[in-house]
N, C-alpha and C positions, 0 to 999 in steps of 0.2 A: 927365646924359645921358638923352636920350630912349629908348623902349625899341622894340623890332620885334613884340613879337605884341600881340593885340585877342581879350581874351575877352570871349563873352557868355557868361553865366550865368542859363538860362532856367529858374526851376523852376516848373513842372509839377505840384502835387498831383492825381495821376488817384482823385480822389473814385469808385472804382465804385460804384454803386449799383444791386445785380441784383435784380431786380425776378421774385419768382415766386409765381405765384399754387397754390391749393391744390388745381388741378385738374388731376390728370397729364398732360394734350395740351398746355395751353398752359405748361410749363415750358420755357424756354429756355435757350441757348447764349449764352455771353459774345456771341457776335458781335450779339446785338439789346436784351435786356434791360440792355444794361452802358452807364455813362456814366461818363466822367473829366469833374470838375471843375478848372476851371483857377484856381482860388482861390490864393491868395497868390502869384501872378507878379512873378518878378523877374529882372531884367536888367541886368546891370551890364559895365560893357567897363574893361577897366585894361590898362597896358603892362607889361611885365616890363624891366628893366636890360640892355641891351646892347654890344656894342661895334659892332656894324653903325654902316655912313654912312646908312643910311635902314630907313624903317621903314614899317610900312601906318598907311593914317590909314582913318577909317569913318563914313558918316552911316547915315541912315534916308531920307533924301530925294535925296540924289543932289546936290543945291545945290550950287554953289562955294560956301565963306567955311563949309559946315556941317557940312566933314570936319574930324573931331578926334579925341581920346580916348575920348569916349563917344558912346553914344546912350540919349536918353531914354525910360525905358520907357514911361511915357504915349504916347509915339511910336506907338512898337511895336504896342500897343497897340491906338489909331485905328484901326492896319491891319490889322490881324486882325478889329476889329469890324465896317471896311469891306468885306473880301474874306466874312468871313460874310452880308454881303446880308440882313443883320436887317430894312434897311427900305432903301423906295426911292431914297429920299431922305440918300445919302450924306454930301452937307453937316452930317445933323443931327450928327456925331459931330466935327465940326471946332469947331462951335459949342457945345459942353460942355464946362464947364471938365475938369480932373481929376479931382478927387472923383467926380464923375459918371463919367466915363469908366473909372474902379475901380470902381463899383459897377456898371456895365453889363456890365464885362471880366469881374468875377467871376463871373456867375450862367451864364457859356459853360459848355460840355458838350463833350468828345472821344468821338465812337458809337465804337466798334471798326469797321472799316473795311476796305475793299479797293479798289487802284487800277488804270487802265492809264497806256501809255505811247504816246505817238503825236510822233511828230518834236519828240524831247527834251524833250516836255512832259506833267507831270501833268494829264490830260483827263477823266477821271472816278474821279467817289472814291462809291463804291457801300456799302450794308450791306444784310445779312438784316434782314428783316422776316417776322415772324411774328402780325400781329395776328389771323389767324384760323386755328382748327385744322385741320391737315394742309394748312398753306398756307406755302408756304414763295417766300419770290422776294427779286431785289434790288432794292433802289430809292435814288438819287441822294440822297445827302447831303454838308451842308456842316461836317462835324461832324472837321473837323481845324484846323490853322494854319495861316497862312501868311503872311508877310511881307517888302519888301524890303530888304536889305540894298547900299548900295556902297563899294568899297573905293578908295583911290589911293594916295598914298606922300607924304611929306615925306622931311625932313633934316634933323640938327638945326640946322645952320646956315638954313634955310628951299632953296626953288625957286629955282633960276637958268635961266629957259629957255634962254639962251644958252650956257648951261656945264654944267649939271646932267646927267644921263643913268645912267639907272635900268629894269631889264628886272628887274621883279620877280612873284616865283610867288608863291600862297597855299597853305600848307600848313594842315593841323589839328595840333592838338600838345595835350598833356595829355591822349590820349586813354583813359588811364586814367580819368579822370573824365568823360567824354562822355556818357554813362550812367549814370543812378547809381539804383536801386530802390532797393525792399522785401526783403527775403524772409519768404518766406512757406511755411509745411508745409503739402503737397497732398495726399491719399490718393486710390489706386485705391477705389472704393464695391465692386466687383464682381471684382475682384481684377487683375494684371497682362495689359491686355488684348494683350499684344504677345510671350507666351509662344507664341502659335503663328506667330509669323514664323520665316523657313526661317533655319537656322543660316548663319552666316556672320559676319565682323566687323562689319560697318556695321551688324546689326541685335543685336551683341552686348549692348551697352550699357541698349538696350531691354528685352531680352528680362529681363535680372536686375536693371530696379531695382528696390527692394521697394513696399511698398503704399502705406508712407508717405514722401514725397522730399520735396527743398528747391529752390523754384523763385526765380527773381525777377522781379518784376513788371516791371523792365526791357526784359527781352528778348522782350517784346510789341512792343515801339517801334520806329519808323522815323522817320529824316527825310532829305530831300533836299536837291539843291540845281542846281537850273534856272541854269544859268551861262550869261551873256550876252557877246557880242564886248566887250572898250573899245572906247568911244567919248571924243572929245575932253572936257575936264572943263565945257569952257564950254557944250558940247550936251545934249541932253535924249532919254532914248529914246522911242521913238515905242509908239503904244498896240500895232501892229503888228509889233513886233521880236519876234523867234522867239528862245530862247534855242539855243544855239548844243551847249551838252554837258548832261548830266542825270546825275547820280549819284546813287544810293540807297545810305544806310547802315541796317544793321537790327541791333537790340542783339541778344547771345547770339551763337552760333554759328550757321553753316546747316548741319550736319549733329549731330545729339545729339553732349554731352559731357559732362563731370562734372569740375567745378575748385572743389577746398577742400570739399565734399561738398553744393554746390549744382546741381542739373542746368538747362543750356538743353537745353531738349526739340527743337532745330533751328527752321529757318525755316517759308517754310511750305513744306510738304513733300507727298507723295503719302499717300491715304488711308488702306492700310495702316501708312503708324508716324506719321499725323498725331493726335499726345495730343488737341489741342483737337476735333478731328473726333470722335475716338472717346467725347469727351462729351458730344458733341450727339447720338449716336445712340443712347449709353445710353438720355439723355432722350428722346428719339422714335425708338424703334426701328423703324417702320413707315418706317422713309429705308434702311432698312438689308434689313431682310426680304422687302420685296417694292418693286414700283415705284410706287408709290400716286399715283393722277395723271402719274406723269413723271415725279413730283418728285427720283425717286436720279438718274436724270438731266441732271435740271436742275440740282441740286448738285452732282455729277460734273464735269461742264462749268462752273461759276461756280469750282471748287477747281483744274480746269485751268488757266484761264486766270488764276487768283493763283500759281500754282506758274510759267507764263510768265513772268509778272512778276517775281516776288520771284527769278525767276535771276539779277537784273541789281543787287540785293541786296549791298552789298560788306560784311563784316563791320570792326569798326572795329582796326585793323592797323596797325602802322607802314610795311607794304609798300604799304597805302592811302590815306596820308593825304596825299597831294598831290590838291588839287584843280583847279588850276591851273598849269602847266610856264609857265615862263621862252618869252618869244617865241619864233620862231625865226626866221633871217634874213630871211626872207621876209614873216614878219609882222612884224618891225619897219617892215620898206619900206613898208608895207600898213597902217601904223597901226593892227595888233592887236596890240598890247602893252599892261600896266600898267606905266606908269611914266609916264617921262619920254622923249623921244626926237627929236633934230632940231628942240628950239623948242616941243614940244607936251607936254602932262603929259594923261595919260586918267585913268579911270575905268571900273572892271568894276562890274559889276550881278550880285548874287547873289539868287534866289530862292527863301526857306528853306522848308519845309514838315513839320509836323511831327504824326506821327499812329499813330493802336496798328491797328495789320494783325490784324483780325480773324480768318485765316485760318493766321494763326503756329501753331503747335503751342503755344506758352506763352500762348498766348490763353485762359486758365483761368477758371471762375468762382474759382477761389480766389487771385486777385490781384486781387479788387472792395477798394476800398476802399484802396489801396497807392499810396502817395505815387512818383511819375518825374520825376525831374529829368534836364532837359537843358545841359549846360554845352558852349561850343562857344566853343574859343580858335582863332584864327589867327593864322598867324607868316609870315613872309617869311623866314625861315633856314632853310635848307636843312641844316645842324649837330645844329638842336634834336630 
């Protein structure tokens, strides 16, 4: 028997390599001198044993005849080299064999990063830049993932548009393994900077960790996923289509905690108990002490508007992990459903994106060099 869930298994080695030089002004915060390499990427999709009458099937292209069990990560691939906009000339990556296209894949970089959000859609992905002393700004980069995914469904007997009829949801499942770091021992340099936060519980946990903790290089990471209406399987989305819902997951917790004696230091968070903040000001305290150019300012407001964002952040949950609900009457009639329905079988368009939120509190220099994988199963049962 065929089975009902479709994992990918993306891993991710975030090669950090922090880059500091020997002159105290131009020392930096993870958010500019830090790069993840994407070396040894891999992607694999397998079905799990079921008892369901159907199940998801999945391409990389969307094609009739090229939904199935897997997708090829050379695929995958392409597309992430293409959405990086290396060159102008997109074809050149269609025309490379594999080998080539592994050796082009691996020499990518993930910057640490910051996004907005403007009608369900990822629209700017931002970092710090500090190439000159006491210059601080953001400027656009293409220094995350992103590729497409589509789902549909079979049976194991196959499609019967006549007979068949199937209204199926996509859940995440495995999510114990969704995430999966390093850990890494980080010390305060200048001792627990969040001793003078005002007493209270939420800032309990801060206030007493000791100098030296255990973070994971995980819970830097985010990825999304820009969900688009079904359309008919035999159609094609238009370059035009808006995606319809946006969900953000972000590893760790969004407010500090401590499980099994490793801490996520929260999401990103306000300046007072934001860990990664407070390292960038050790290293430039002139952001801190006075307004120098603007510039607390102009940080002030860049950490605003991540803290907007990342409220919309869902941590990875079993209370979360439906990505898409079962039609509803209305959208059956309206042919927004996955499935099958009335003679018709669709297709949903999922677009994934995957990137380290510079602006995390677990944004550390001391998670360079710490390997992230990302593993992402989906199921059509509602049980699992």
């Amino acid at each position: 028997m065929r089975g009902l869930s479709k994992k990918i298994i993306i891993s991710l080695l975030t090669s950090v390599v922090v880059l500091i030089t020997m002159i105290a002004t131009t020392f930096a915060w993870v958010g500019i001198f830090t790069y993840a390499s994407a070396s040894n990427f891999n992607m694999n999709l397998k079905v799990s044993e079921t008892k369901a009458n159907y199940y998801l099937t999945i391409s990389g292209s969307g094609t009739k005849g090229t939904f199935g069990e897997s997708v090829d990560t050379i695929e995958i691939e392409r597309q992430i080299l293409k959405n990086r906009n290396i060159t102008d000339d997109l074809s050149y990556f269609d025309s490379q064999d594999d080998n080539s296209i592994e050796t082009i894949f691996s020499k990518l970089t993930l910057t640490p990063l910051t996004t907005t959000i403007s009608d369900n859609k990822l629209t700017k992905f931002e970092a710090i830049n500090y190439d000159k002393d006491y210059y601080l700004e953001m400027y656009e980069t293409k220094g995350y993932y992103k590729f497409d995914l589509y789902f549909s469904v079979d049976t194991k007997d196959g499609i019967n548009l006549e007979t068949t009829e199937i209204n199926a949801p996509i859940f995440m499942t495995e999510l114990e393994n969704t995430l999966v770091g390093t850990l890494v021992n980080f010390n305060f340099s200048n001792g627990n900077p969040f001793e003078g936060l005002e007493d209270n519980p939420k800032n309990a946990l801060l206030k007493s960790m000791p100098n030296v903790y255990t973070v994971n290089s995980a819970n830097a990471m985010r990825f999304a996923f820009e969900m688009y209406d079904p359309i008919n399987i035999d159609d094609s989305y238009t370059d035009d289509a808006n995606p319809s819902n946006l969900i953000t997951f972000q590893g760790g917790t969004q407010e500090p905690s401590l499980t099994d004696g490793v801490y996520s230091l929260g999401g990103v968070l306000e300046e007072e108990r934001n860990t990664a903040l407070k390292e960038l000001l050790v290293i430039r305290p002139y952001l801190k002490d006075n307004n120098y150019m603007g510039k607390k300012e102009y940080y002030q407001k860049c950490l605003s508007n991540a803290i907007n964002r990342g409220a919309n952040d869902l941590e990875i949950t079993n209370e979360n992990r439906l990505i898409r609900a079962k039609a509803s009457d209305s959208e059956l009639n309206s042919g927004k459903f996955l499935g099958v329905w009335q003679g018709v079988q669709t297709k949903v368009k999922v677009s994934v994106y995957f990137w380290c939120e510079g602006w995390d509190c677990d944004c550390l220099l001391g998670i360079d060099s710490k390997p992230v994988t990302l593993n992402l199963t989906f199921t059509a049962d509602e049980d699992i």
